[in-house]
C-alpha positions in Angstrom: -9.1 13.8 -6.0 -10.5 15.3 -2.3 -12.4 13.2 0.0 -14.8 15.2 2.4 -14.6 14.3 6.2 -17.9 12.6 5.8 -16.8 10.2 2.7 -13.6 8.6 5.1 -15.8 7.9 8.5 -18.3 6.7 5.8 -14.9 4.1 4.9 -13.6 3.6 8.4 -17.2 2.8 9.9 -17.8 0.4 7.0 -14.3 -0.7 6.7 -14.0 -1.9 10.4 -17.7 -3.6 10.3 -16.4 -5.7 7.2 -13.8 -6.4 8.8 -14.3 -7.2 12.3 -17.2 -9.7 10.4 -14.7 -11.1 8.6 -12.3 -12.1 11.6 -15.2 -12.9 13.8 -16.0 -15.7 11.1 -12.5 -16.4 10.4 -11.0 -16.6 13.9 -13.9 -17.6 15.8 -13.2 -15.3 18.5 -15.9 -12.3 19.3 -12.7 -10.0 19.5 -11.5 -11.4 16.1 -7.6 -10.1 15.1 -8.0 -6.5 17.2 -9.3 -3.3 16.7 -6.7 -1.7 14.5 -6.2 -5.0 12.7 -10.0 -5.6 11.9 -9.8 -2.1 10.9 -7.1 -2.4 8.5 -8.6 -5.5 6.8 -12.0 -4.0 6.7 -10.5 -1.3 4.5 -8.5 -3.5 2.2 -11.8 -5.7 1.9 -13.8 -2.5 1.4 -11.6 -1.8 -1.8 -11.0 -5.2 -3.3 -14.9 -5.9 -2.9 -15.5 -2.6 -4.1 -13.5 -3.4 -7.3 -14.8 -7.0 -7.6 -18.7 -5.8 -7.7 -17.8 -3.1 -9.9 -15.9 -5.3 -12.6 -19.0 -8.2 -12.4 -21.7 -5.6 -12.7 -22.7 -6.8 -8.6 -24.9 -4.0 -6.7 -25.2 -1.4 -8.8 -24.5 2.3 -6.8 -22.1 0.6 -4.5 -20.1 3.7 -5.5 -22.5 5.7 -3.4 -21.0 7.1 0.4 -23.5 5.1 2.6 -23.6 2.7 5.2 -25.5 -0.1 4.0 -26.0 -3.7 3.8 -24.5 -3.2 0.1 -21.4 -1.7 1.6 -20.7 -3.6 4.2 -21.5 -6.7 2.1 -18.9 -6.0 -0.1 -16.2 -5.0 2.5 -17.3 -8.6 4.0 -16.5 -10.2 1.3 -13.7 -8.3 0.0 -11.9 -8.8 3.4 -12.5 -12.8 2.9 -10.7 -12.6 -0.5 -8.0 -11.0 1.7 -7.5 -13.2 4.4 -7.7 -16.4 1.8 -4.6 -14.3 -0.3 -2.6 -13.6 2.8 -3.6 -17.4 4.3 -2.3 -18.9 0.7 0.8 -16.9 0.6 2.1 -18.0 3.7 1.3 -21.4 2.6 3.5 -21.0 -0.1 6.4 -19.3 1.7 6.4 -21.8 4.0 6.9 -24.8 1.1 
């Protein structure tokens, strides 16, 4: 499977808005975890909400390469499953 040059900025750009949303609400802070950080949450977000709105049916075409409300929506909220995993598996290391 090839990815053109357009489909990955397409991921980065909407992989580092989800992201950086996603710490901004989390941490509170306008610079939320850091540039490289935002952007490697954003991308994780971007796939597990991709996956999650595929599986429920949620925003159909979301498999389109766009940037979008849809897109970025899903990175969002994918990122926020993220950060509760990672938040709830240090919880339970720590126990």
């Amino acid at each position: 499977m090839s990815f053109s040059l357009g489909q990955i900025i397409t991921w980065l750009i909407v992989g580092l808005l989800g992201g950086s949303a996603a710490a901004v609400v989390v941490k509170r802070e306008r610079r939320g975890f850091g540039f490289l950080a935002n952007l490697a949450l954003g991308l994780l977000g971007a796939m597990v909400g991709g996956a999650v709105f595929r599986v429920f049916g949620l925003l159909p075409r979301l498999d389109t390469i766009s940037i979008s409300f849809r897109d970025v929506l899903s990175a969002f909220l994918g990122s926020l499953v993220v950060l509760a995993v990672v938040w709830s598996w240090r919880l339970y290391r720590r126990a």
